[in-house]
C-alpha positions in Angstrom: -14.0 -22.3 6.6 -14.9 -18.7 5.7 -13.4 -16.2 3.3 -10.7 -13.3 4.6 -13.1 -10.5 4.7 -11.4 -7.0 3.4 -13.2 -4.0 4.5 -12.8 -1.2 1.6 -13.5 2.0 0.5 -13.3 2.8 -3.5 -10.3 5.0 -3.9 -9.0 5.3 -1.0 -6.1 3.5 1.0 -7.8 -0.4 0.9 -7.2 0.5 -3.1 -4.0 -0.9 -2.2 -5.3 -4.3 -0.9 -7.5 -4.7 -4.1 -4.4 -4.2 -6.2 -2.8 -7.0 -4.4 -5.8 -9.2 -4.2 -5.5 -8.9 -7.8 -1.9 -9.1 -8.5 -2.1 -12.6 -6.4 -5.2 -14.1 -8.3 -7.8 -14.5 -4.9 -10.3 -12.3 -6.6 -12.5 -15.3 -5.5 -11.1 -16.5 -2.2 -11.5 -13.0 -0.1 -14.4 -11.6 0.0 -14.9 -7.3 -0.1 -17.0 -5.2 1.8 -17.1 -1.7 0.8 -17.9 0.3 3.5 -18.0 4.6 3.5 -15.4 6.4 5.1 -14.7 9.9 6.4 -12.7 11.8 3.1 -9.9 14.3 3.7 -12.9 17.1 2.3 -15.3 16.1 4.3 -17.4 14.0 2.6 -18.6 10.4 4.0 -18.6 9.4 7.2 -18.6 6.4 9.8 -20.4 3.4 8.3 -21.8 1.2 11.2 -21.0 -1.9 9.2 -17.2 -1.6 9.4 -15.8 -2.9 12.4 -12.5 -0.8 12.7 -12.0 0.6 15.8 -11.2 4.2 14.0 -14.0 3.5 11.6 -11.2 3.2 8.8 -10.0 1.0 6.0 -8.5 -1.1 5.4 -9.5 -3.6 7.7 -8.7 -7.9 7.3 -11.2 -9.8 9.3 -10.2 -14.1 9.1 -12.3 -16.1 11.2 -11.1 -14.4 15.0 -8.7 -12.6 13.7 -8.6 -9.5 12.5 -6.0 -6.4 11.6 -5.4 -3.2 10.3 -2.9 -1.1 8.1 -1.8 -1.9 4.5 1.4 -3.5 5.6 0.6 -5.4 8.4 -2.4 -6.9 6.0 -0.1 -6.7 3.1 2.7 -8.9 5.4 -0.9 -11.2 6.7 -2.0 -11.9 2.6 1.4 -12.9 1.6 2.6 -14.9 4.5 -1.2 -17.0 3.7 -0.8 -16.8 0.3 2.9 -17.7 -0.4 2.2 -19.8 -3.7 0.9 -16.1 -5.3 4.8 -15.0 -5.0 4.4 -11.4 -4.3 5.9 -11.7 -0.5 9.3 -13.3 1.0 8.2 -16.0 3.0 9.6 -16.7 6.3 13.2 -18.7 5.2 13.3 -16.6 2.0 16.6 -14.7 2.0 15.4 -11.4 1.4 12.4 -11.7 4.1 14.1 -9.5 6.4 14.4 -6.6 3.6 10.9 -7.0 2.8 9.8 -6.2 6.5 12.5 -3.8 6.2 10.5 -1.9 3.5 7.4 -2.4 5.1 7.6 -1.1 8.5 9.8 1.8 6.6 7.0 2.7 4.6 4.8 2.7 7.3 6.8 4.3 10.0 9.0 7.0 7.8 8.3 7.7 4.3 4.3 7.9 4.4 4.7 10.4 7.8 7.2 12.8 5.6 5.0 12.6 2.7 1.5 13.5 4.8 4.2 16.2 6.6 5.5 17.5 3.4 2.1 18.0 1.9 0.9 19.5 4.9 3.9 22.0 5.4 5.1 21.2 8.3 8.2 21.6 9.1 10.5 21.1 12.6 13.9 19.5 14.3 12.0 17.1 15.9 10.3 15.9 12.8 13.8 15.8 11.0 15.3 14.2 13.4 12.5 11.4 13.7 11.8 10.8 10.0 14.4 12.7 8.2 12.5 14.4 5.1 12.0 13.6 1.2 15.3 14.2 0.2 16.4 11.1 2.5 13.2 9.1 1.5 14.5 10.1 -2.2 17.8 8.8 -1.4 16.8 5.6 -0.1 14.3 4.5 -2.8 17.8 5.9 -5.4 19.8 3.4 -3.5 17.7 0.5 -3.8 16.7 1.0 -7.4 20.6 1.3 -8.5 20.3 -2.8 -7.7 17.6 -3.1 -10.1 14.5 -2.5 -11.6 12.5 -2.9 -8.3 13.1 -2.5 -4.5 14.2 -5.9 -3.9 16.0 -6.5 -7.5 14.7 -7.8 -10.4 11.0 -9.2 -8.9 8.1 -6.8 -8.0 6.6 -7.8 -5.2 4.2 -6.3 -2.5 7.1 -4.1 -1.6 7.0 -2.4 -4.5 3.2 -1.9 -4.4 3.0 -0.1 -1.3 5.8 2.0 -1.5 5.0 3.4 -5.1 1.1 3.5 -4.7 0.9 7.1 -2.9 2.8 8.6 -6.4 -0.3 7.4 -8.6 -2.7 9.8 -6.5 0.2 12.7 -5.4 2.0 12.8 -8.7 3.0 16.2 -7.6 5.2 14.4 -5.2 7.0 12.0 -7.3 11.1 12.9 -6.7 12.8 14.6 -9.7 14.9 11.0 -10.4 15.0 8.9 -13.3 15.1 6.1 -11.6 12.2 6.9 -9.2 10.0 8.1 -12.4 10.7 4.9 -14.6 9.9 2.7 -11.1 6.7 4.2 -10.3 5.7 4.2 -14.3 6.8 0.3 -14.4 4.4 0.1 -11.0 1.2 1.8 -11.9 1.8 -0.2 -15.8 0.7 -3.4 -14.2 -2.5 -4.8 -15.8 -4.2 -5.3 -11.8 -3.9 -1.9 -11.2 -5.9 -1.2 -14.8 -8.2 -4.3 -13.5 -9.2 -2.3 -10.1 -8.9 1.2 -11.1 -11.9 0.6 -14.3 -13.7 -1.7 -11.2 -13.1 1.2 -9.1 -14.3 3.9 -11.6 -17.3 1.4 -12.1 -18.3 1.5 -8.7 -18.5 5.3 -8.4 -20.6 5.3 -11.2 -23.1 3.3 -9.8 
């Protein structure tokens, strides 16, 4: 059989995959190819070797199948991987609240972040995905149970939700509780492990 293949881009949203790749120990059971991407200034562009459709990352190809966006690969690599513990497996009591998360993060709270960076501001967008003071309030509510999202575990829940706030720190919420999460997030030793992998790539 052949490896998971994870197309990836240093720094940039596949970062995300690496840091679970690492946090779950298959270092050595999925194989990376980095591929160059358009950036948000310009640089980079479409790389003929990635096969997303959009010419993005990240992108999960496993034998004939293949998928896109960080939770629906995130959701893929812990379902596969259950052993690693950083999902809720199908029959684990809190699997619903880690979809839950998931789809939230994609659907609502990464939209208002992009839209509150951007400026943008209008009913419709309020009335679709609320705005950071209710993304605030959520991630409030949840950590008042305990240290993380889904209590007192850290899993790939956690990761996604807290890894824009390591590259926008400008938009971390004025909370104690938020703060102290995101710091107890970005402390863990894969993110150190990919970051100096990362920094190592850059510099040729």
């Amino acid at each position: 059989m052949t490896m998971p293949t994870l197309y990836h881009a240093p720094f940039s949203r596949s970062t995300t995959l690496l840091v679970l790749i690492e946090e779950m120990g298959l270092t050595d059971r999925i194989e990376l190819c980095e591929v160059a991407v358009t950036r948000r200034d310009g640089s980079g562009g479409p790389d003929p070797r990635n096969p997303h459709p959009e010419g993005k990352v990240p992108y999960l190809v496993d034998g004939t199948d293949a998928l896109s966006e960080r939770g629906a690969i995130l959701t893929y690599l812990t379902d596969r991987f259950p052993e690693a513990g950083m999902g809720c497996p199908v029959g684990d009591p809190q699997r619903g609240a880690f979809l839950g998360w998931l789809f939230y993060y994609q659907g609502v709270m990464e939209p208002v972040l992009v839209l509150d960076e951007a400026g943008c501001d209008h009913p419709v967008l309020r009335a679709t995905f609320r705005d950071m003071g209710a993304v605030t309030a959520r991630l409030e509510a949840a950590l008042a149970r305990g240290p993380y999202l889904l209590g007192a575990r850290y899993t790939a829940v956690d990761l996604l939700l807290s890894s824009p706030f390591h590259v926008m720190p400008e938009a971390i919420p004025d909370r104690p509780a938020i703060r102290d999460w995101i710091r107890r997030c970005a402390a863990r030793p894969a993110v150190a492990a990919v970051t100096a992998r990362e920094m190592a790539t850059l510099a040729g």
